[in-house]
Biopython code that builds the backbone (N, CA, C, O; Angstrom):
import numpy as np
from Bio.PDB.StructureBuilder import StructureBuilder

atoms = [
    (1, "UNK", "N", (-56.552, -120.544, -6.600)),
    (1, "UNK", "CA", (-55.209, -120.011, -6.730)),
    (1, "UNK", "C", (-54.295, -121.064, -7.330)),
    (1, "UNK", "O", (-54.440, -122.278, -7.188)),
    (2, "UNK", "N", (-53.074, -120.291, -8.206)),
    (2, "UNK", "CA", (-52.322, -121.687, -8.578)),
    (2, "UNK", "C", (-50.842, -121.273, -7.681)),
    (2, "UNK", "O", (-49.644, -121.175, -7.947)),
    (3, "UNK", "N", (-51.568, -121.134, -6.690)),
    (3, "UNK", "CA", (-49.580, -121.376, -6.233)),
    (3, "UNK", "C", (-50.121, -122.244, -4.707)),
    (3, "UNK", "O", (-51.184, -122.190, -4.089)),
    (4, "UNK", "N", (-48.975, -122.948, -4.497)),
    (4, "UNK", "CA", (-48.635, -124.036, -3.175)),
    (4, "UNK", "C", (-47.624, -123.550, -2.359)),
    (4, "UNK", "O", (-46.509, -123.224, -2.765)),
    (5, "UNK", "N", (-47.992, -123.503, -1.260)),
    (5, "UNK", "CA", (-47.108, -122.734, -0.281)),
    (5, "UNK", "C", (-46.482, -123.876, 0.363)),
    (5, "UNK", "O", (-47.078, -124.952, 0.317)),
    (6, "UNK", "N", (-45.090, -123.771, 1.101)),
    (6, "UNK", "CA", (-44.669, -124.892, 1.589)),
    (6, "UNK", "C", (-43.688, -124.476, 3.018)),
    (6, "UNK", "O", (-42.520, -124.087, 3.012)),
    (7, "UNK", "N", (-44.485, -124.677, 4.064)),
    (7, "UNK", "CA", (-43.817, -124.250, 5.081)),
    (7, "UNK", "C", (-42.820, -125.056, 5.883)),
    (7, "UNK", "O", (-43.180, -126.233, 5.858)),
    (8, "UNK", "N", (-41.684, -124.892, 6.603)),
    (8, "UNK", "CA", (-40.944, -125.619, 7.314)),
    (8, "UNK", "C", (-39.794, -125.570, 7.471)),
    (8, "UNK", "O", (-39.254, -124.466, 7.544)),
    (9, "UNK", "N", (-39.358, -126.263, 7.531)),
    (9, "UNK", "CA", (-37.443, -126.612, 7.832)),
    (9, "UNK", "C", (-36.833, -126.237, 6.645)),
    (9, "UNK", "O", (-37.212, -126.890, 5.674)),
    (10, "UNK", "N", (-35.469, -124.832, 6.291)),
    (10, "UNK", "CA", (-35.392, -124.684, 5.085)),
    (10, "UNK", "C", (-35.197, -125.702, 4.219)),
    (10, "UNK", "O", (-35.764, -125.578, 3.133)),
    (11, "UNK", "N", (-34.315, -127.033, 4.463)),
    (11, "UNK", "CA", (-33.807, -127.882, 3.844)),
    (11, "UNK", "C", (-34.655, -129.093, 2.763)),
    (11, "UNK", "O", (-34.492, -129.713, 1.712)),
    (12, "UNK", "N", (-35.593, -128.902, 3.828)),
    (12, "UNK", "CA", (-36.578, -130.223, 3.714)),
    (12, "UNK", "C", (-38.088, -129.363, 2.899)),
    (12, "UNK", "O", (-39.016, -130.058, 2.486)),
    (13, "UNK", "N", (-38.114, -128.038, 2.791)),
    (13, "UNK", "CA", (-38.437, -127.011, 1.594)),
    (13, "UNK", "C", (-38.876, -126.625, 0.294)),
    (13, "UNK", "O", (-39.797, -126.279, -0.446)),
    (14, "UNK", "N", (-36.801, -127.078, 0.575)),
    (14, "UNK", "CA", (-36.541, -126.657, -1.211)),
    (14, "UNK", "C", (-36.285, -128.661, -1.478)),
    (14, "UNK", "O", (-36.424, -129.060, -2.634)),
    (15, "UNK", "N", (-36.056, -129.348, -0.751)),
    (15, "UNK", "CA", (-36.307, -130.744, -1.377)),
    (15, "UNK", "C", (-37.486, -130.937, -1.658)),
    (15, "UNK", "O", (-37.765, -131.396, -2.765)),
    (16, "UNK", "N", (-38.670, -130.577, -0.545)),
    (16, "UNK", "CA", (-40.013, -130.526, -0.869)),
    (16, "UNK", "C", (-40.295, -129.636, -2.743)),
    (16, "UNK", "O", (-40.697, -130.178, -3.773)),
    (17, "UNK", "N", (-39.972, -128.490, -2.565)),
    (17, "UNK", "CA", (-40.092, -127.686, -3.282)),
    (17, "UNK", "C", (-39.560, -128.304, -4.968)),
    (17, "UNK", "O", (-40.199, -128.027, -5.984)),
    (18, "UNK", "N", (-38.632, -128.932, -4.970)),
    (18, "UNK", "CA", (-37.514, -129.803, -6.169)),
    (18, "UNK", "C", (-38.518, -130.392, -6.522)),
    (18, "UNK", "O", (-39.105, -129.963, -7.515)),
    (19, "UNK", "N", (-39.130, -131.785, -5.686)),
    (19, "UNK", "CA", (-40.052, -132.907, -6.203)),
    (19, "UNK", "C", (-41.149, -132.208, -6.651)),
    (19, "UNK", "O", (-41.775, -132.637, -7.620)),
    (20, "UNK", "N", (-41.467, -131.219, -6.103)),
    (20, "UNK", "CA", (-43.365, -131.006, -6.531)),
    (20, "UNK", "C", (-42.748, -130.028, -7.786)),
    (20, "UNK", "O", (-43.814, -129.838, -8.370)),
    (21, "UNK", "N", (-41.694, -129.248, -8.626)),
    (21, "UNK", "CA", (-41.419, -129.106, -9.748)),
    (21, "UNK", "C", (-41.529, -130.141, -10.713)),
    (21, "UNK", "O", (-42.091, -130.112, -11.807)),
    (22, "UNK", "N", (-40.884, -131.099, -10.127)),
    (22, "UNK", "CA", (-39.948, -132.272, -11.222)),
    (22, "UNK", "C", (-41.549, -133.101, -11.267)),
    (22, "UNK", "O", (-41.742, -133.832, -12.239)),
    (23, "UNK", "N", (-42.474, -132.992, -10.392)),
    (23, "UNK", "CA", (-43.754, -133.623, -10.570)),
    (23, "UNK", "C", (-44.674, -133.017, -12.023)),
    (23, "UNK", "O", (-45.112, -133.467, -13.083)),
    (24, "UNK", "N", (-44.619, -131.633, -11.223)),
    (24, "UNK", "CA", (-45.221, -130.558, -12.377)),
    (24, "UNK", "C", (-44.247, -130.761, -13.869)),
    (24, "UNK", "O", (-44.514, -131.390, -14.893)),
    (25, "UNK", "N", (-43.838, -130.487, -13.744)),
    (25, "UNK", "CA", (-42.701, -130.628, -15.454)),
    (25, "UNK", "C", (-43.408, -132.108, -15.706)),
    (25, "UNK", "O", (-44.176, -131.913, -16.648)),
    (26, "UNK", "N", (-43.502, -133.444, -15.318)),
    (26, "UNK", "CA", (-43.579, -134.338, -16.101)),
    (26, "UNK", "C", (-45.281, -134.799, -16.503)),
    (26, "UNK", "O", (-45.673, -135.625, -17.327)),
    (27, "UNK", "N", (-46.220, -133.735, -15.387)),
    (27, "UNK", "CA", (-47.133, -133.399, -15.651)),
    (27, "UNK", "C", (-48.061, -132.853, -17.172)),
    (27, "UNK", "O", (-48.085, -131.684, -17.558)),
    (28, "UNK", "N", (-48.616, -133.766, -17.709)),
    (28, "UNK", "CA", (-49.258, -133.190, -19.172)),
    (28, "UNK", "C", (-50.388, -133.528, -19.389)),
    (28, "UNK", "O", (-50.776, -134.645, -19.048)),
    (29, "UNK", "N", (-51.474, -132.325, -20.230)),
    (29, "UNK", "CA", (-52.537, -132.725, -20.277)),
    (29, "UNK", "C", (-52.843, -131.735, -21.420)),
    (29, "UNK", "O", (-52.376, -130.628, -21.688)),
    (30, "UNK", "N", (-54.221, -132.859, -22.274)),
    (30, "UNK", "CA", (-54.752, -132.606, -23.165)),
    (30, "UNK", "C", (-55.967, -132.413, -23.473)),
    (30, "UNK", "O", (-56.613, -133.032, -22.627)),
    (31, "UNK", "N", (-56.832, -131.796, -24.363)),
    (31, "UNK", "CA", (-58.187, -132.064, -24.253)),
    (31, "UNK", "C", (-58.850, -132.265, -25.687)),
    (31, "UNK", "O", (-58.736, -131.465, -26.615)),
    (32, "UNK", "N", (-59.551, -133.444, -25.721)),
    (32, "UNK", "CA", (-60.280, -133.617, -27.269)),
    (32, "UNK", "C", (-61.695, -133.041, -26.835)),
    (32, "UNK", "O", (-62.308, -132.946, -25.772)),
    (33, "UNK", "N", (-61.977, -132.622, -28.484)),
    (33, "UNK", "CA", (-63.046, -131.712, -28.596)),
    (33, "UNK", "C", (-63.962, -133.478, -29.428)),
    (33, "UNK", "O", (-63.550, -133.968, -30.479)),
    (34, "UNK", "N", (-65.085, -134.038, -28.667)),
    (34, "UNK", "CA", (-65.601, -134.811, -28.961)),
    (34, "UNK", "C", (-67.125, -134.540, -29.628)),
    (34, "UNK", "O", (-67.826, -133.750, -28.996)),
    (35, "UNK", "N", (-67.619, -135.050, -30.689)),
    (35, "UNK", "CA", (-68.934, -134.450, -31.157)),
    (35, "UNK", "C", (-69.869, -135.284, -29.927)),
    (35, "UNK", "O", (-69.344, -136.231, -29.341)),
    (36, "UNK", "N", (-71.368, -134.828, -29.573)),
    (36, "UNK", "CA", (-72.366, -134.840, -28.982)),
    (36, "UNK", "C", (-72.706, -136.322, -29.415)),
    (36, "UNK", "O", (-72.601, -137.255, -28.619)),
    (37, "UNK", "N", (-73.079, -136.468, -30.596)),
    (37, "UNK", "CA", (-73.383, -137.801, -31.251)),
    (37, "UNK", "C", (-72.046, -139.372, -31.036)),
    (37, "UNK", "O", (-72.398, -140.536, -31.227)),
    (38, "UNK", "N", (-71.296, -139.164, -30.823)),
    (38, "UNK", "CA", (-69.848, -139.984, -30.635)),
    (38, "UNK", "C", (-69.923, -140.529, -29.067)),
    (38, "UNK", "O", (-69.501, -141.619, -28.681)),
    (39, "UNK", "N", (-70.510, -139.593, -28.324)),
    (39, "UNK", "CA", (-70.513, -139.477, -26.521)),
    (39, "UNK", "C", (-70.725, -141.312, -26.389)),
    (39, "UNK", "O", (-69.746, -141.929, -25.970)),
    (40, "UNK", "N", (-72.225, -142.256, -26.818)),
    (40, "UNK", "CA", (-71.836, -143.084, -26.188)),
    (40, "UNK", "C", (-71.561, -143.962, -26.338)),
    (40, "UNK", "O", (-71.720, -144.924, -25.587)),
    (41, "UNK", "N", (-70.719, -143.909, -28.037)),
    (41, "UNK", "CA", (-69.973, -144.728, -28.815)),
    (41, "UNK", "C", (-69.121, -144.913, -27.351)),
    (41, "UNK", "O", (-69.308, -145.750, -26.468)),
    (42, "UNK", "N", (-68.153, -143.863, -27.424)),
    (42, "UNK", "CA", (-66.508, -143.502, -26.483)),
    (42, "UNK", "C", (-67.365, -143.848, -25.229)),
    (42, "UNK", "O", (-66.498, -144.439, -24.586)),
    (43, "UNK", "N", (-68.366, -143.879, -24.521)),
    (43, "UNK", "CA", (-68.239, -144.131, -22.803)),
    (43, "UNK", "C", (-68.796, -145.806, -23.062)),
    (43, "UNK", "O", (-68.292, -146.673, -22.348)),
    (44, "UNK", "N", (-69.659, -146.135, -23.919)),
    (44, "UNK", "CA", (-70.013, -147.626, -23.840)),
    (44, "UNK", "C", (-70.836, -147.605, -22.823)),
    (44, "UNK", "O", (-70.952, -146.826, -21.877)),
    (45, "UNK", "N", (-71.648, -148.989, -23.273)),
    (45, "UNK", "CA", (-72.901, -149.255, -22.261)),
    (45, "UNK", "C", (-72.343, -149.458, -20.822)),
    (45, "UNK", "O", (-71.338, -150.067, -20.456)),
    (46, "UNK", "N", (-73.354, -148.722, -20.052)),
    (46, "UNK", "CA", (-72.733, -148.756, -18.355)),
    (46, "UNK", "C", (-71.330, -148.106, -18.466)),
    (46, "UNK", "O", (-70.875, -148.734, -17.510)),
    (47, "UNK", "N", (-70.126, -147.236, -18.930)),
    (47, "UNK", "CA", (-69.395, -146.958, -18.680)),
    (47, "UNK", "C", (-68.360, -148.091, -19.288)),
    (47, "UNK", "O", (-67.207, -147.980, -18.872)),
    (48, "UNK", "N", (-68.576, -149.011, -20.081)),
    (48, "UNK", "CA", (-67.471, -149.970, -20.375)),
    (48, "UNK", "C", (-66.244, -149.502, -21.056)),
    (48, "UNK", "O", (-65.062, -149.775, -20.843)),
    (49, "UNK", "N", (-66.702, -148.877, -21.761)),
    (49, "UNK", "CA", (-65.551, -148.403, -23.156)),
    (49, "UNK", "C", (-64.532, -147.028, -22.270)),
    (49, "UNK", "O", (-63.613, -146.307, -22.659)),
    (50, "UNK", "N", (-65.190, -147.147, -21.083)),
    (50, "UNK", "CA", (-64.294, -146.082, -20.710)),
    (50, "UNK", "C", (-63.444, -146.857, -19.597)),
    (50, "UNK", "O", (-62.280, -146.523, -19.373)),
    (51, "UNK", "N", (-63.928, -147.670, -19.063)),
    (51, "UNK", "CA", (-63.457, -147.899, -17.441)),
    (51, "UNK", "C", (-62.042, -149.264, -18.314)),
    (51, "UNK", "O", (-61.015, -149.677, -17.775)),
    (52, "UNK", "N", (-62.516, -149.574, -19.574)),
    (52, "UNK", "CA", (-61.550, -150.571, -20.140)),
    (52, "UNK", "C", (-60.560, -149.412, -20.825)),
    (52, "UNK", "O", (-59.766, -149.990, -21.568)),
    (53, "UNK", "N", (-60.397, -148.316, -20.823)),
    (53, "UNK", "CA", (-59.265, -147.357, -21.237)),
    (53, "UNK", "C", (-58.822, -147.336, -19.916)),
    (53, "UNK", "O", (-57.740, -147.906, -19.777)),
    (54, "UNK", "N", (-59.396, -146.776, -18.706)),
    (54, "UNK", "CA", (-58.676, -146.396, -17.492)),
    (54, "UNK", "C", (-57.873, -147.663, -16.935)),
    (54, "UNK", "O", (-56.757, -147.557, -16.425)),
    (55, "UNK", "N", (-58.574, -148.896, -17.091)),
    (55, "UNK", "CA", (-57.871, -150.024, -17.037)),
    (55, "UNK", "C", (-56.646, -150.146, -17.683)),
    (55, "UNK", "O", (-55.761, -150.706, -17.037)),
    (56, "UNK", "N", (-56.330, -149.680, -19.020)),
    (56, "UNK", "CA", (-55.371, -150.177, -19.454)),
    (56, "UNK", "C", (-54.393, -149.255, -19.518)),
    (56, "UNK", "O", (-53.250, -149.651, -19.747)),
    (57, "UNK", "N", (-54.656, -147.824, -19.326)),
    (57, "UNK", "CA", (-53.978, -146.879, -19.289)),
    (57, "UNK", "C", (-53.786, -145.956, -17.479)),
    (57, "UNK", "O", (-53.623, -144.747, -17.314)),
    (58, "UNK", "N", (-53.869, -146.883, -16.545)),
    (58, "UNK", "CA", (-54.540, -146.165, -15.539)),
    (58, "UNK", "C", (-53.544, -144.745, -14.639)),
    (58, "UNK", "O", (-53.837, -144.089, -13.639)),
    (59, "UNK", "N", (-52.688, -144.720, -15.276)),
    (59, "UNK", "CA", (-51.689, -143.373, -15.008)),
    (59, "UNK", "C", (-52.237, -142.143, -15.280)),
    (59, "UNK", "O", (-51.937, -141.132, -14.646)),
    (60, "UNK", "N", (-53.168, -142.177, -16.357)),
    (60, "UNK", "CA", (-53.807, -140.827, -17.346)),
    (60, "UNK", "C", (-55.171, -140.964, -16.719)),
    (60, "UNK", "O", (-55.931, -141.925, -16.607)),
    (61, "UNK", "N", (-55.265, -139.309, -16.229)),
    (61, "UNK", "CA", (-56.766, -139.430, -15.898)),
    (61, "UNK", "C", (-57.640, -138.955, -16.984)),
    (61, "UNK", "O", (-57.274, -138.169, -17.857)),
    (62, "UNK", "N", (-59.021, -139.563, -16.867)),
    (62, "UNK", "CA", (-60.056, -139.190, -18.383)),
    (62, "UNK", "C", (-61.119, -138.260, -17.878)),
    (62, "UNK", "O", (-61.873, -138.919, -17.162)),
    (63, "UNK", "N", (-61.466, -137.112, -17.943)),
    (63, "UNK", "CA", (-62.171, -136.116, -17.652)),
    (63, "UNK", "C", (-63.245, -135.977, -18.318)),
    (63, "UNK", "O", (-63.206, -135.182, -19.257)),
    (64, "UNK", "N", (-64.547, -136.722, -18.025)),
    (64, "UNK", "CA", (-65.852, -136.566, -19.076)),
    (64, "UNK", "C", (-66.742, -135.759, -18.576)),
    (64, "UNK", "O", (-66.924, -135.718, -17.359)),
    (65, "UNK", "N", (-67.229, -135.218, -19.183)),
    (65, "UNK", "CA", (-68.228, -133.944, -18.588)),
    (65, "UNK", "C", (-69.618, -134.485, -19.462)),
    (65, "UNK", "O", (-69.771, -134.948, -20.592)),
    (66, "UNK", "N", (-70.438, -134.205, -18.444)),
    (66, "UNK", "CA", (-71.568, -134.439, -18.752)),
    (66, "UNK", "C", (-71.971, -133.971, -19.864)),
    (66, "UNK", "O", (-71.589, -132.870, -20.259)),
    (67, "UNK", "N", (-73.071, -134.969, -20.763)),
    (67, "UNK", "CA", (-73.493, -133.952, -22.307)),
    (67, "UNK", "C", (-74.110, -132.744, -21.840)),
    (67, "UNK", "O", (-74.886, -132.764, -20.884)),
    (68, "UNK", "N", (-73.756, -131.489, -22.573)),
    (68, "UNK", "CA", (-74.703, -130.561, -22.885)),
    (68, "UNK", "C", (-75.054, -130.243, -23.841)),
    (68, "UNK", "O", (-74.460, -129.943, -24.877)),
    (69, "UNK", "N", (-76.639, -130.305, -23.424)),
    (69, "UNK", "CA", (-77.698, -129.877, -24.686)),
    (69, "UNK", "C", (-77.772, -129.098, -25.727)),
    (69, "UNK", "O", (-78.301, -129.277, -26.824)),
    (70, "UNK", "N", (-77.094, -128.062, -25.215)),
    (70, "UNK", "CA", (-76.922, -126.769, -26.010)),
    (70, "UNK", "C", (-75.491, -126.996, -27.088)),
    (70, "UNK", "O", (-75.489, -126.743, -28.293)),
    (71, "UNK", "N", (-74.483, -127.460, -26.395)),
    (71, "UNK", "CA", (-73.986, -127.847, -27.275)),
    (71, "UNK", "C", (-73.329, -128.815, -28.264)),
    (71, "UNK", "O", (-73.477, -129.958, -27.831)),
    (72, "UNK", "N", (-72.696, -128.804, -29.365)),
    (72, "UNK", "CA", (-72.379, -130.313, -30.512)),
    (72, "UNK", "C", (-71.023, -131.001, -30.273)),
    (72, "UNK", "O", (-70.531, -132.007, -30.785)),
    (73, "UNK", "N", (-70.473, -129.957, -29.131)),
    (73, "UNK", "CA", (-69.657, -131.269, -28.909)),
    (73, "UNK", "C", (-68.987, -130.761, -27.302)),
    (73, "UNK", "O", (-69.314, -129.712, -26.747)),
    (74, "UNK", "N", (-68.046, -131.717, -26.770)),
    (74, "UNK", "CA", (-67.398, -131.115, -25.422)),
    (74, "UNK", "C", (-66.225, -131.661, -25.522)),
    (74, "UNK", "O", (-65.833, -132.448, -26.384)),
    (75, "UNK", "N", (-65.631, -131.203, -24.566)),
    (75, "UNK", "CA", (-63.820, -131.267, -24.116)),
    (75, "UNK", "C", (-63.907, -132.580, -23.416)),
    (75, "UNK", "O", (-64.758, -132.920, -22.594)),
    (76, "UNK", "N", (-62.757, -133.362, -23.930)),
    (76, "UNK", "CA", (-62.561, -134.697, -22.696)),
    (76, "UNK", "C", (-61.049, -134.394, -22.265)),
    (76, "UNK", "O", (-60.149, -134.148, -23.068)),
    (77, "UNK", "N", (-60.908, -134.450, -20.869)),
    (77, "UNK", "CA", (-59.670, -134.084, -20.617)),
    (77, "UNK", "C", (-58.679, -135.149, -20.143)),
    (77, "UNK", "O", (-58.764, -135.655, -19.024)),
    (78, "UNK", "N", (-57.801, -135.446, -20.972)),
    (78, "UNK", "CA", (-56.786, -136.109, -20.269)),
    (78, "UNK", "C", (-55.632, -135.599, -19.709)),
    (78, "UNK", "O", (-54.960, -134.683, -20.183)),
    (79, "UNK", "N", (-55.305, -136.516, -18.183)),
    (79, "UNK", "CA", (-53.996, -135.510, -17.852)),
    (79, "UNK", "C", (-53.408, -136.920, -16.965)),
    (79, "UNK", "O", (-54.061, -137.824, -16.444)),
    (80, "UNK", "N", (-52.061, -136.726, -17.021)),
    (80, "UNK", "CA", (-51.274, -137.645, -16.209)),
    (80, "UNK", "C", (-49.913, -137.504, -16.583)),
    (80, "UNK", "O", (-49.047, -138.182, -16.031)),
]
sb = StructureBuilder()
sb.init_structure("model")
sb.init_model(0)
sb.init_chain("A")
sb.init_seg("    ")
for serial, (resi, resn, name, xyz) in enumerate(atoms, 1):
    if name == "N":
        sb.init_residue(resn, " ", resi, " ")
    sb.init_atom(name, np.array(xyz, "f"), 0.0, 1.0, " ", f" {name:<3s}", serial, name[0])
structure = sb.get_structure()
């Protein structure tokens, strides 16, 4: 489901209710369509080439999905 319910004290609510907007609004995310062959250019041996992006960018999360066989390329998702 995409909705968050928020129970309690009216006041403390809709303040609750304010922040988790103003969270969502500054909330953004993207997704590159990466070819099959590129995969372990972009993750690097043992995970290097990736864990040195999360390092330097570590606000944005990086969403790698496992290769599939079947297909030539997949979604990497960033969001933060």
């Amino acid at each position: 489901s995409d909705k968050v319910k928020i129970h309690g004290d009216k006041d403390e609510v809709e303040k609750c209710s304010k922040i988790l907007q103003q969270k969502i609004k500054d909330l953004y995310s993207t997704e590159i369509d990466v070819p099959k062959r590129l995969y372990p250019m972009l993750i690097g041996k043992g995970g290097a080439n990736i864990q040195r992006l999360r390092e330097k960018i570590p606000d944005v999360r990086i969403d790698i999905p496992a290769i599939d066989d079947n297909k030539d390329s997949t979604h990497i998702r960033l969001s933060g």
